[in-house]
Each structure stands twice: as C-alpha cells, then as structure tokens.
C-alpha positions as CSV (number, residue, x, y, z in Angstrom):
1,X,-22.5,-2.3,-7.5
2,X,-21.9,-5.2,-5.0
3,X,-19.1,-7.2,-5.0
4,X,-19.2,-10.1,-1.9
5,X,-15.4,-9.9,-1.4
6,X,-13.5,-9.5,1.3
7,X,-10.6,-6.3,1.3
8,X,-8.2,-5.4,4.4
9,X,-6.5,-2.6,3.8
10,X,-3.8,-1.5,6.3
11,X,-3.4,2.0,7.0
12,X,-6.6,2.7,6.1
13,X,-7.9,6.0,8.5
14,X,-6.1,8.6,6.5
15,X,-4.3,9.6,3.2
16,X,-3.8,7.4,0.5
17,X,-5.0,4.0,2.0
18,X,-8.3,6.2,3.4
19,X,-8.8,6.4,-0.4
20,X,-8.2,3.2,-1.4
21,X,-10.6,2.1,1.3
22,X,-12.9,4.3,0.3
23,X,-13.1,3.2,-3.4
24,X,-13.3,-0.1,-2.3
25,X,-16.7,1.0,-0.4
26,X,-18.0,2.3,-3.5
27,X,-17.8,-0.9,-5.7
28,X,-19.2,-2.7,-3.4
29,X,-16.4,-4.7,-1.6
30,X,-16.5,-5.8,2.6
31,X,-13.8,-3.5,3.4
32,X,-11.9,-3.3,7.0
33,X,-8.8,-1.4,7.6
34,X,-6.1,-1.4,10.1
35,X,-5.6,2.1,11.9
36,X,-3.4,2.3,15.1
37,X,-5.3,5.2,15.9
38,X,-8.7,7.2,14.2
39,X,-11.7,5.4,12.1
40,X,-11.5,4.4,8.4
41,X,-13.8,5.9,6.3
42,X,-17.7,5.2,6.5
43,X,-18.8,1.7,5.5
44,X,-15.6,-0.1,6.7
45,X,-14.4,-2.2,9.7
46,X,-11.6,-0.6,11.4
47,X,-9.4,-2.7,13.5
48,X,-6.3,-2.0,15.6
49,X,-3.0,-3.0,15.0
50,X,0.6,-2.4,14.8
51,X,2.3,-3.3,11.7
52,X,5.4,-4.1,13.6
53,X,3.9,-6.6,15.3
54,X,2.6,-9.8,14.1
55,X,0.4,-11.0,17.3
56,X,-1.7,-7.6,17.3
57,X,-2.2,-8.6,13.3
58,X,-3.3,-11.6,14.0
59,X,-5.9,-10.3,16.0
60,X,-6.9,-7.8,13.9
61,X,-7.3,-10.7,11.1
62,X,-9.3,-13.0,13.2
63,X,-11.8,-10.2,14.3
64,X,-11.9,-9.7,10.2
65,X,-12.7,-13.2,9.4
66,X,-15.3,-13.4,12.4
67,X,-17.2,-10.3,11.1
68,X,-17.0,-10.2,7.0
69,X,-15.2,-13.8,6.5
70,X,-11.8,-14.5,5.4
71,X,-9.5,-11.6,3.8
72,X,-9.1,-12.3,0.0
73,X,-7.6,-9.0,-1.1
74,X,-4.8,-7.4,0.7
75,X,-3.4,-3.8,0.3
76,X,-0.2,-3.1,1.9
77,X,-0.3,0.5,2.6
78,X,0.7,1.4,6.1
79,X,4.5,3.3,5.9
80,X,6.0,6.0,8.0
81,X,9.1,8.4,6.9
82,X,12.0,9.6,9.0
83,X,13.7,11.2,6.7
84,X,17.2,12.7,7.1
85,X,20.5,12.5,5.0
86,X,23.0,9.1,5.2
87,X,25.8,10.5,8.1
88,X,23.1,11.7,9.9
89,X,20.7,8.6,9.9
90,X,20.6,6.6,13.2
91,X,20.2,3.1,13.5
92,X,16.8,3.7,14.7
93,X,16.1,6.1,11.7
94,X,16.5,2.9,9.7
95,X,15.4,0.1,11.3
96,X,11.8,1.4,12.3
97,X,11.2,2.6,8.8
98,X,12.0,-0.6,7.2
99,X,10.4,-2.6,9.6
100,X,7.3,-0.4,9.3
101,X,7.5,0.0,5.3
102,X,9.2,-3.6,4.2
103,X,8.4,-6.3,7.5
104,X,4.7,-5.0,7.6
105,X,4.0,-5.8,4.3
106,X,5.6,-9.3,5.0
107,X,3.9,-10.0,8.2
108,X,0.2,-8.6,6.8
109,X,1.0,-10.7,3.4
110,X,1.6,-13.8,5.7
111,X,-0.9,-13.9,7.5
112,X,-3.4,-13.2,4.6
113,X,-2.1,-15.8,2.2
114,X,-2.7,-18.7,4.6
115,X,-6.7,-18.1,3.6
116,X,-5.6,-17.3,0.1
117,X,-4.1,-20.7,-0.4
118,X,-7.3,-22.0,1.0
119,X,-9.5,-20.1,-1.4
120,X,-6.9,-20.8,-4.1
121,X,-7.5,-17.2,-4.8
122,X,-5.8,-13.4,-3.8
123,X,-4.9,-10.0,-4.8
124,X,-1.7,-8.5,-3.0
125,X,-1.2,-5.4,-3.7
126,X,1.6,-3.4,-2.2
127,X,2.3,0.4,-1.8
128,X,5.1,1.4,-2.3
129,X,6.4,5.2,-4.0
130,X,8.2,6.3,-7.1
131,X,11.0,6.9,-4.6
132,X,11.7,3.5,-4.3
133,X,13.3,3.1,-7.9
134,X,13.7,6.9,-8.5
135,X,15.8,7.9,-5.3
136,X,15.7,10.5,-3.3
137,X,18.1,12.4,-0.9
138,X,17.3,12.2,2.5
139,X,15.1,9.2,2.2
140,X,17.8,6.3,2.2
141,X,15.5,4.5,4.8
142,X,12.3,4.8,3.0
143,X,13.2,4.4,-0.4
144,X,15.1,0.8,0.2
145,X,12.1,-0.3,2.0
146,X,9.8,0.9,-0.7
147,X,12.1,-0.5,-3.5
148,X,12.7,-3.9,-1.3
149,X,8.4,-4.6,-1.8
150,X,9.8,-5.2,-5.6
151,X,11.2,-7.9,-5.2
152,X,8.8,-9.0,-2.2
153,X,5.7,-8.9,-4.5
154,X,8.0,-10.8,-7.7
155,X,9.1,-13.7,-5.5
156,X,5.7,-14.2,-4.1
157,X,4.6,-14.5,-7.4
158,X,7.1,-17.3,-8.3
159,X,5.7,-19.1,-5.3
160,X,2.2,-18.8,-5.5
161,X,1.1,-17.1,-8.5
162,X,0.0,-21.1,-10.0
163,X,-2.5,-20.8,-6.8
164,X,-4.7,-17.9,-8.5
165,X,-3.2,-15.3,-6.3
166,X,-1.7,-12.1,-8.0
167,X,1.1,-9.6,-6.4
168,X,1.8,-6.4,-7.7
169,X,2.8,-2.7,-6.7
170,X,1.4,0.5,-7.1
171,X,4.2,3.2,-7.0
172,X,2.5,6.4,-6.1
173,X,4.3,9.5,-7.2
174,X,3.6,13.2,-5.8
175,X,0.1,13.2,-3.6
176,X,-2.7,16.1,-3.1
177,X,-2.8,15.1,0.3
178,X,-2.2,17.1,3.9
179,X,1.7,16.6,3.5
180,X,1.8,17.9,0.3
181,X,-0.2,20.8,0.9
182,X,1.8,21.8,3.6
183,X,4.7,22.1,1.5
184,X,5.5,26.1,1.0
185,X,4.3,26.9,-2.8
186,X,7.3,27.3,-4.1
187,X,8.7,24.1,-3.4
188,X,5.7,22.8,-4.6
189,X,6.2,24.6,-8.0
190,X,9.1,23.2,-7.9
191,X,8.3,19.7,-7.4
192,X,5.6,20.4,-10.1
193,X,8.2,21.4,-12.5
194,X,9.5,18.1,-12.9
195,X,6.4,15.7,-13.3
196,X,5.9,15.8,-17.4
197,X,1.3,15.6,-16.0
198,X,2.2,19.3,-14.6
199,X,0.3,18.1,-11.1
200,X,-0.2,16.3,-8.4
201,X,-2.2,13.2,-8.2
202,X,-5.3,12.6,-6.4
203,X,-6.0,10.4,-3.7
204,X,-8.7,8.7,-6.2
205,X,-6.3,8.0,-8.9
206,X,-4.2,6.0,-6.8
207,X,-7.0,4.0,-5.3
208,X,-8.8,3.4,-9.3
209,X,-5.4,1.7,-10.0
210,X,-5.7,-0.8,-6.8
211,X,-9.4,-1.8,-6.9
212,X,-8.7,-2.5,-11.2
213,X,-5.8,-4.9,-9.8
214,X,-8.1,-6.5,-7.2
215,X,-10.9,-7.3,-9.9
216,X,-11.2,-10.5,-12.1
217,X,-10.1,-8.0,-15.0
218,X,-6.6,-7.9,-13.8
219,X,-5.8,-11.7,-12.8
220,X,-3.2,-12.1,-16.0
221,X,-0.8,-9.2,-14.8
222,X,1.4,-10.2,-11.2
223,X,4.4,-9.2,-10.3
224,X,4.3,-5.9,-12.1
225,X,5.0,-2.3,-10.9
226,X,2.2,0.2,-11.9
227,X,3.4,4.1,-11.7
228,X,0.6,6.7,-11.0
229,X,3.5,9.6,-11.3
230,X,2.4,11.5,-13.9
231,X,5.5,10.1,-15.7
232,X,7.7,11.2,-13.2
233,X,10.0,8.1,-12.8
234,X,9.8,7.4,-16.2
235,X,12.3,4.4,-17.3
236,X,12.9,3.5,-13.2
C-alpha cells in the first residue's frame, strides 16, 4: 500500500506513539517522529526535540520538510505523568505536566498548521486518555491537561475546519504496554474488573483508530473524541 503523505508523530520511539508510527509505516505513509532520546521504529525519520520548546520543534519540522516534504498529518502524542495526590502536588508537579501534555500539543499543532493552511489540507489528531473526562486520583495534573486537548482540538476546528483540515482526539484507555505490565497482577485484575472488554488494549488498536482518522475516509468527522477503552469511560 503506498500512500505519498507526509505524518510526524511526536513521541514516536516508544509505547503508544511507537505504534502509531509503526502503523503508519505499514500503509504506506512518510513517517518521522520526534524522540528526545532512542529511534522510532524502522522505516521512519526520527528527529530531536523537546516538546516544551518551540525553537527545537522548529527545527525538528524544517529537517522534516527538507527530507520527506511538508507535515500534513500531525499526531500529538508525547505526555509525561507525575502523579501524586492534590495537597501533595508541587507547582512543578503541575506545570511541567501540563506544559508537556497540553502546550506541546499547541506548539507542535502551530507549527504544523502553517503548511496545512497552505495545502488547504490536515489531520490533527491528539492523544489524550480516558482519564481526561473519567478522572482519576492522583493524576489532577495529567488529567486536566489531557481533558484541556478537548477543547484545544474543538476550537481549532471552528477556526480552520472550512480549510479541509480535521482535529480530533483519541482517548486511550488501559494499555498492554511496559507500564502496565509492571503493574503487580492483582492490581491489574483489578483494573481489569472494571473495563466492560475484560482487557487491556493493544498498542495496535490505538494506532488503527489514528491512521482511519488521518485517511480521506474520515474527513466528515472533526472535533470528535474517539474512546478505545473497552467501554470504560462510557457516557464521559
């Protein structure tokens, strides 16, 4: 299958946006991802950056453009946790996470929609968690930045959605990934307990959901929220 567009996809060396990358391989796409450390996946550019910082993006989207041409389909995934209950949470605790989770989505969607406009074509697609509109103790910090790329992805499709360019977000619920499997078996029994699927997701499942909302089948739906929770978050 070949498919001559351009995909960055940030985050992209491990986990869930190593899948999404990967998937993205597979049907055919140009695909580069942003790692601040390790390789994407075979067949993609990697690039170094910093989410939190809008000069090393830059640079990591003009060495995109020089080498595969200009980014048309944009997946927000880079995010970090720090998770630890309200009283305790310092400032720090919240700041970095939000600006990691919620101001690298802006400053990668920014810089990528100048080209968009151009092309009068784009797929934003943002990351964000079943947390974000579920809840969860502990995770003040990264559930308000994961619920904040909401309204992020619904506004930008109020201002440019007559341009041919799409926002929407995937909210990813429980993982098979290294952090889950970590998680002592009886938690994870637990936490299996309460999904109606009885499992964990795969990697895959998540990244079938984002290349569908990159491809020409998917350019009526913007500004929606797409679970891949095994119903977990049902009615959030």
């Amino acid at each position: 299958m070949s498919n001559d567009r351009v995909v960055l996809v940030t985050g992209g060396n491990r986990g869930i946006g190593r899948a999404i990358a990967e998937r993205f391989v597979a049907e055919g796409y140009s695909t580069a991802v942003t790692a601040r450390s390790g390789e994407g996946p075979e067949g993609t550019l990697t690039v170094r950056a910093d989410v939190t910082d809008a000069a090393s993006l830059d640079e990591a989207f003009t060495e995109v453009e020089k080498t595969l041409g200009p980014v048309e389909i944009v997946v927000a995934n880079a995010g970090i946790t720090k998770d630890t209950l309200l009283l305790r949470m310092s400032e720090d605790d919240f700041d970095s996470v939000v600006s990691t989770n919620l101001g690298g989505a802006f400053r990668v969607v920014k810089r990528a929609s100048k080209g968009m406009l151009r092309a009068r074509w784009g797929r934003v697609i943002l990351i964000s968690s079943v947390v974000g509109l579920y809840g969860s103790a502990g995770q003040i910090n990264y559930a308000s930045s994961k619920s904040g790329l909401v309204g992020f992805a619904r506004s930008l499709t109020r201002e440019l959605g007559a341009r041919g360019i799409t926002a929407n977000v995937v909210a990813p619920g429980f993982i098979e990934t290294d952090m889950t499997a970590a998680l002592p078996e009886d938690t994870q029994a637990e936490y299996k307990k309460n999904i109606p699927a009885g499992r964990f997701a795969t990697p895959d499942e998540v990244a079938g959901v984002v290349t569908w909302l990159a491809s020409d089948a998917a350019a009526y739906i913007s500004g929606a929220v797409i679970p891949v929770d095994g119903g977990l978050g049902m009615g959030h």
